[in-house]
C-alpha positions as CSV (number, residue, x, y, z in Angstrom):
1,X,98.7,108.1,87.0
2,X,99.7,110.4,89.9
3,X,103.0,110.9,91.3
4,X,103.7,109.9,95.2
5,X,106.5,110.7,97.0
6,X,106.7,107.4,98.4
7,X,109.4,105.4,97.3
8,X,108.9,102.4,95.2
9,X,109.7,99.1,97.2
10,X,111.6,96.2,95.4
11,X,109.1,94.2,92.7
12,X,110.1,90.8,94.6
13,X,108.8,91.1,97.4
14,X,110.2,91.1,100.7
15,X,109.5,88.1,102.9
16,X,109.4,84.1,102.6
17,X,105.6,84.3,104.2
18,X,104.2,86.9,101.9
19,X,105.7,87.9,98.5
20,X,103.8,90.7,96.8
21,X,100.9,92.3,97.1
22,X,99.0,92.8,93.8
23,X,96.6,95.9,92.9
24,X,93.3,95.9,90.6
25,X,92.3,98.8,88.6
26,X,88.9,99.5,90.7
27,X,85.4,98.4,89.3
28,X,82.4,100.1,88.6
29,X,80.0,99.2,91.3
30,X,79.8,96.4,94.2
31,X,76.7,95.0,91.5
32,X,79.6,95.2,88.8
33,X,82.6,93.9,89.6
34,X,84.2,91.8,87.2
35,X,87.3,90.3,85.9
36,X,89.7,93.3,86.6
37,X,92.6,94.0,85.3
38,X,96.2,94.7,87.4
39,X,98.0,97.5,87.4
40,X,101.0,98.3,88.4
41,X,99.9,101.3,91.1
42,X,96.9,102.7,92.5
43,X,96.8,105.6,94.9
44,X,94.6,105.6,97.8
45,X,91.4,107.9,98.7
46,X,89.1,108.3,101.5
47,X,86.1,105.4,100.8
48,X,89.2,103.1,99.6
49,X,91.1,102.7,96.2
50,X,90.5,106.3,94.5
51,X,87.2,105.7,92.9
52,X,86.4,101.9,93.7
53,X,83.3,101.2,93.8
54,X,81.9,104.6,92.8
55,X,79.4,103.7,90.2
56,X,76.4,101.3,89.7
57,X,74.0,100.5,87.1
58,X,70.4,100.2,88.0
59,X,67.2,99.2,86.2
60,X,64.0,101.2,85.2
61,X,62.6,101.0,88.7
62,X,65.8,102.1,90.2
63,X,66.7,98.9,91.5
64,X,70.7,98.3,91.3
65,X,71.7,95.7,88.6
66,X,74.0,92.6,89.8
67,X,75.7,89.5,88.0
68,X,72.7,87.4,89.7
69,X,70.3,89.3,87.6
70,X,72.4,90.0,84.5
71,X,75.3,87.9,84.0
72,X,76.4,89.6,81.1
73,X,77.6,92.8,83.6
74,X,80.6,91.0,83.5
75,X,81.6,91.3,80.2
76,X,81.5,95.2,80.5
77,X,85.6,96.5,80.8
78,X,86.0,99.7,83.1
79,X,89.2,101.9,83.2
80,X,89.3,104.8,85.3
81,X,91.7,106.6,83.4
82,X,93.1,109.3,86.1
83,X,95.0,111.3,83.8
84,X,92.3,111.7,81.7
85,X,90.1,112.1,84.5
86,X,87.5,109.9,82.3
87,X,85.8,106.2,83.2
88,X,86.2,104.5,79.9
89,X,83.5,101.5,79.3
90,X,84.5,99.0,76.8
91,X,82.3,95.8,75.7
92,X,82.0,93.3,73.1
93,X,80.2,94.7,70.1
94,X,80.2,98.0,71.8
95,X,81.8,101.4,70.6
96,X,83.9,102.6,73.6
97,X,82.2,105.4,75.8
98,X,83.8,107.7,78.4
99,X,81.9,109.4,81.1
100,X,83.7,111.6,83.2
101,X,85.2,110.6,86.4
102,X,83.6,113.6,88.4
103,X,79.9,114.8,88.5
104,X,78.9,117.9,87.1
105,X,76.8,120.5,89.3
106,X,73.7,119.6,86.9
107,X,73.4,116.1,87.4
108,X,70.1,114.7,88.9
109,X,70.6,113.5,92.4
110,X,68.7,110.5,93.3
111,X,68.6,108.3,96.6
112,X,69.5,104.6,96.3
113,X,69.9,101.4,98.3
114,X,73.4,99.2,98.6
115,X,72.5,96.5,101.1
116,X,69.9,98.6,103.1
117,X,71.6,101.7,103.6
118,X,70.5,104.5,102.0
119,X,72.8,106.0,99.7
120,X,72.8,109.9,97.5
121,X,74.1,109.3,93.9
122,X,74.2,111.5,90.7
123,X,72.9,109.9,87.4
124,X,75.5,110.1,84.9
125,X,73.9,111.2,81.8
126,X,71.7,109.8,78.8
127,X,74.6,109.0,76.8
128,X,75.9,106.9,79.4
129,X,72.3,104.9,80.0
130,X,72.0,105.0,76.0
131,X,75.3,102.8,76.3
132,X,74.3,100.3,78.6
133,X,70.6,100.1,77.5
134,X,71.6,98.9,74.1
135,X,74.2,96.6,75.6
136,X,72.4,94.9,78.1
137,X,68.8,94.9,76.5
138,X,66.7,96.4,78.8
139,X,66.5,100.4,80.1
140,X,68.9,100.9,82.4
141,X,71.1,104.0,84.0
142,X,74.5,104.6,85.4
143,X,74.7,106.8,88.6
144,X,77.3,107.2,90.9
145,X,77.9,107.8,94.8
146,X,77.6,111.9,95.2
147,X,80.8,113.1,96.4
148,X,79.2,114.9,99.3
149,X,77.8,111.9,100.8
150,X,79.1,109.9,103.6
151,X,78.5,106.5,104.3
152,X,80.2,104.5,107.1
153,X,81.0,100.9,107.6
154,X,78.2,99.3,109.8
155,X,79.6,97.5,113.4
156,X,80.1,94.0,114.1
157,X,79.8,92.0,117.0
158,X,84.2,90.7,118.1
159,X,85.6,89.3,120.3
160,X,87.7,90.9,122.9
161,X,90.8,89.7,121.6
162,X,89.9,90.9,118.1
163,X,88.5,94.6,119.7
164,X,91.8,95.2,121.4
165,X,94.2,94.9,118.4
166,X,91.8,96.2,115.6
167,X,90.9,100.4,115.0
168,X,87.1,101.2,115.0
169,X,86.4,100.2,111.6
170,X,82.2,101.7,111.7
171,X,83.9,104.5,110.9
172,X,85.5,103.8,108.0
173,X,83.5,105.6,104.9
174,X,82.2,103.5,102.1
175,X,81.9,103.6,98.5
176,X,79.2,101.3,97.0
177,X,80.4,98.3,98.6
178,X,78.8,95.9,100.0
179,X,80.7,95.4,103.3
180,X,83.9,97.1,103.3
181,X,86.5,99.4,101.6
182,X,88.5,96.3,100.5
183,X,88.4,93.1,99.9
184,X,91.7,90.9,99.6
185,X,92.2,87.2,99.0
186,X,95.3,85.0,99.4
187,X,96.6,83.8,95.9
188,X,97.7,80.3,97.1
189,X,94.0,79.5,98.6
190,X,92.8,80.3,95.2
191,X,95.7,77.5,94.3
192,X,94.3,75.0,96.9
193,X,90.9,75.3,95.5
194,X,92.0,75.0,92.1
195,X,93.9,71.9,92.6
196,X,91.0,70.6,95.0
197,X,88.5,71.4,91.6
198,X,91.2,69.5,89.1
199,X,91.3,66.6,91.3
200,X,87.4,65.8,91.9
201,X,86.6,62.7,89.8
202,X,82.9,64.2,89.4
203,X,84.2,67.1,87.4
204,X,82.8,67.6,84.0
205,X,84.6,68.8,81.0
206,X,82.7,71.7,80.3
207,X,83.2,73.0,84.5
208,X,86.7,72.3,83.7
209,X,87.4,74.2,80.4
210,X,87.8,77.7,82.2
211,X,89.2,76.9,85.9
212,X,92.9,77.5,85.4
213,X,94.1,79.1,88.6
214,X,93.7,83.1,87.3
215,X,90.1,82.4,86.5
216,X,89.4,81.0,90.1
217,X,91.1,84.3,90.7
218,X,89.3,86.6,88.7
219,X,85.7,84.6,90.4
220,X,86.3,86.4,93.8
221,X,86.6,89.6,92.1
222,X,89.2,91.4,95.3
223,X,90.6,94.3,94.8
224,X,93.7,93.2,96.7
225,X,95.6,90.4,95.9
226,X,98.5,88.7,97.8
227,X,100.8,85.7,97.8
228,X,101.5,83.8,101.7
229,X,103.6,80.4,101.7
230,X,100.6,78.2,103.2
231,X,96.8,78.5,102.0
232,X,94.3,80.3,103.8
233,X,96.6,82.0,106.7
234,X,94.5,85.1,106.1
235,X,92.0,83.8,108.4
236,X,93.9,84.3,111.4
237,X,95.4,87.9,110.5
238,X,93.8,91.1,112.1
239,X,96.0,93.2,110.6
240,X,98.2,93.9,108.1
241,X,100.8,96.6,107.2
242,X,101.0,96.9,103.2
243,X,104.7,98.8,102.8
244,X,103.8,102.0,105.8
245,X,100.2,101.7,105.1
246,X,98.0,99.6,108.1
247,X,94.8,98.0,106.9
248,X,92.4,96.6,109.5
249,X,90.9,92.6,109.2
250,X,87.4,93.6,109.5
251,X,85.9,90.1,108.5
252,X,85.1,87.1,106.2
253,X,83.5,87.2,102.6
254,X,80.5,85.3,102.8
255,X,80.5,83.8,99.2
256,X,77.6,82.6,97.2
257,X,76.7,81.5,93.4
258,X,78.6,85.0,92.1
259,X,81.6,82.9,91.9
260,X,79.8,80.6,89.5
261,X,79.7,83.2,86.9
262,X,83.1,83.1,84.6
263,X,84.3,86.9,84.5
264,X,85.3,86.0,80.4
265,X,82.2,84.6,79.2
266,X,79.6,85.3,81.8
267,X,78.9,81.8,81.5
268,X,77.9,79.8,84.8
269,X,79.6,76.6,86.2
270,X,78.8,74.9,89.9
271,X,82.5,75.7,90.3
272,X,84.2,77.2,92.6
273,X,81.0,77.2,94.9
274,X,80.5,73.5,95.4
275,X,84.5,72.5,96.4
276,X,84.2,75.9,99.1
277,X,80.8,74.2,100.4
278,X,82.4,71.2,101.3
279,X,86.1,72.4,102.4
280,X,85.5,76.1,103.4
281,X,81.7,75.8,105.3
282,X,82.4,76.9,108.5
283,X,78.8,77.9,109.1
284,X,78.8,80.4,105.8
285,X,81.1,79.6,103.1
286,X,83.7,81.8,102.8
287,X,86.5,83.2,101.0
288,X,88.5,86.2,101.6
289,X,88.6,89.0,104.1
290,X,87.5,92.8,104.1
291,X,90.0,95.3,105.1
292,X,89.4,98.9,106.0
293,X,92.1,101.6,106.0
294,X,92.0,105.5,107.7
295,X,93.7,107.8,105.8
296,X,95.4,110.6,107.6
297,X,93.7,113.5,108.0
298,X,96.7,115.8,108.5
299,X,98.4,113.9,105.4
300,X,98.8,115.7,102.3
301,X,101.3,113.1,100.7
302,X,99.1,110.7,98.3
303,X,99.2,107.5,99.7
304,X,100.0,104.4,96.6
305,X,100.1,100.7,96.6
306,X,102.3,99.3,94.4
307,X,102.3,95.9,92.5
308,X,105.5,94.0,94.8
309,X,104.9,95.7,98.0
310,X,106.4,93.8,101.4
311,X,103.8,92.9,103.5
312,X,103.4,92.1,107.1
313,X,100.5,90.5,108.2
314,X,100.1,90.2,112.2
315,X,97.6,87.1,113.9
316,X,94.7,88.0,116.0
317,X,96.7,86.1,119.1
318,X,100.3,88.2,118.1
319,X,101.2,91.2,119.7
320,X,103.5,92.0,116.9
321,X,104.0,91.2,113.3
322,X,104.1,87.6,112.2
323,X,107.4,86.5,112.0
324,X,108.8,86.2,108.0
């Protein structure tokens, strides 16, 4: 893991409103996210997390693979290893493989799609395709974003209000993402759902085998994680200010019948979807916001979040931060 010079803020947490902010090893592609796993620190690069989002897996045609089409993505374990430099890929049954985290100059370029926008990626070898071929059953590759290739957030219609207290985010660069370098949830709206799930009479045995409260977690598949005191106060923040590090409230997830899929098994419930239809439908269902974040370009400090960070979240209508 590389070294910062930041200090390391106390694992607690800092404030009554928001007590830690948790950090998830980054996934393979915005077609493969998963059930990640936490770590403890993650430093920070230009399109996001360093190397979120950086991969994908597509089929023979070229077409990127998602949990819709092949549920059993989810079952596939990335690590990017930084001290290594090497993306290991684990899976049940599966020998573990390691491809290297950067591209050499020989690898094919190709041009891809990721929701529209054109995109230059580098395929990352036949041992890697080999891999997933035999593990998911049907000819498939691994590519990855080219390193030379910029790709910027695309523009959304705000309000005045939100335009005035928010940094152009359009020009935030992407990854493989679908809408934005990050995407947090709140830990205690996960814990309204779940006890909304546990407390519908209609709810089967089967749909309730699997939804303790870190499996609703693992469902929205964020890469940020934090903890407020009331549920879903995250709607209303435009900012917020993760130890020195400002992050941008660019919008709300738009969730659909991906949250169905249990990041475990790959098995499929009606769960979480149909409690968010009826409680969160606020002409899409949603859950979650995206968050972009500018790194400095005059900064040559590595910028980390850490596990137990103080955040300070500040409301569309506030001036200032929140008060905690």
């Amino acid at each position: 893991m590389e070294r910062s010079e930041e200090r390391d803020v106390e694992e607690t947490g800092a404030s009554p409103a928001l007590r830690s902010a948790h950090v998830f090893d980054p996934g393979v592609s915005i077609c493969w996210t998963r059930a990640p796993h936490q770590v403890r620190q993650w430093p920070l690069g230009a399109h996001g997390l360093l190397y979120d989002r950086g991969w994908m897996v597509v089929n023979v045609n070229g077409v990127c693979l998602s949990q819709k089409r092949e549920p059993r993505l989810c079952l596939i374990r990335p690590e990017v290893q930084l001290q290594r430099d090497t993306l290991l890929l684990r899976a049940p049954g599966m020998e573990s493989l390691s491809v290297p985290l950067e591209a050499n100059a020989q690898s094919q370029v190709c041009q891809s799609r990721v929701c529209g926008d054109r995109v230059e990626t580098q395929d990352c070898g036949e041992a890697a395709a080999d891999w997933l071929s035999d593990f998911l059953g049907q000819t498939c590759r691994l590519i990855r974003l080219n390193s030379g290739f910029t790709r910027d957030a695309k523009k959304k219609k705000r309000t005045k209000q939100q335009e005035s207290s928010r940094e152009d985010a359009a020009s935030s660069p992407l990854s493989l993402v679908n809408e934005a370098q990050y995407l947090m949830i709140n830990r205690t709206s996960a814990e309204h759902i779940h006890r909304i799930i546990h407390n519908r009479d209609d709810l089967t045995s089967d749909q309730n085998l699997f939804l303790d409260v870190d499996n609703v977690v693992s469902r929205f598949r964020a890469n940020l994680v934090v903890s407020a005191a009331t549920a879903f106060k995250e709607d209303e923040w435009s900012q917020l200010t993760i130890t020195n590090t400002v992050f941008t409230v660019t919008g709300k997830c738009s969730r659909c019948h991906m949250v169905g899929i249990n990041q475990e098994t790959g098995d499929r419930t009606m769960e979480p979807l149909r409690t968010l239809s009826v409680y969160r439908d606020q002409g899409k269902v949603t859950f979650g916001v995206y968050l972009s974040h500018q790194l400095p370009q005059d900064s040559s400090r590595t910028t980390v979040l850490r596990v137990g960070s103080r955040v300070q979240p500040q409301t569309i209508s506030s001036p200032g931060p929140d008060p905690v």
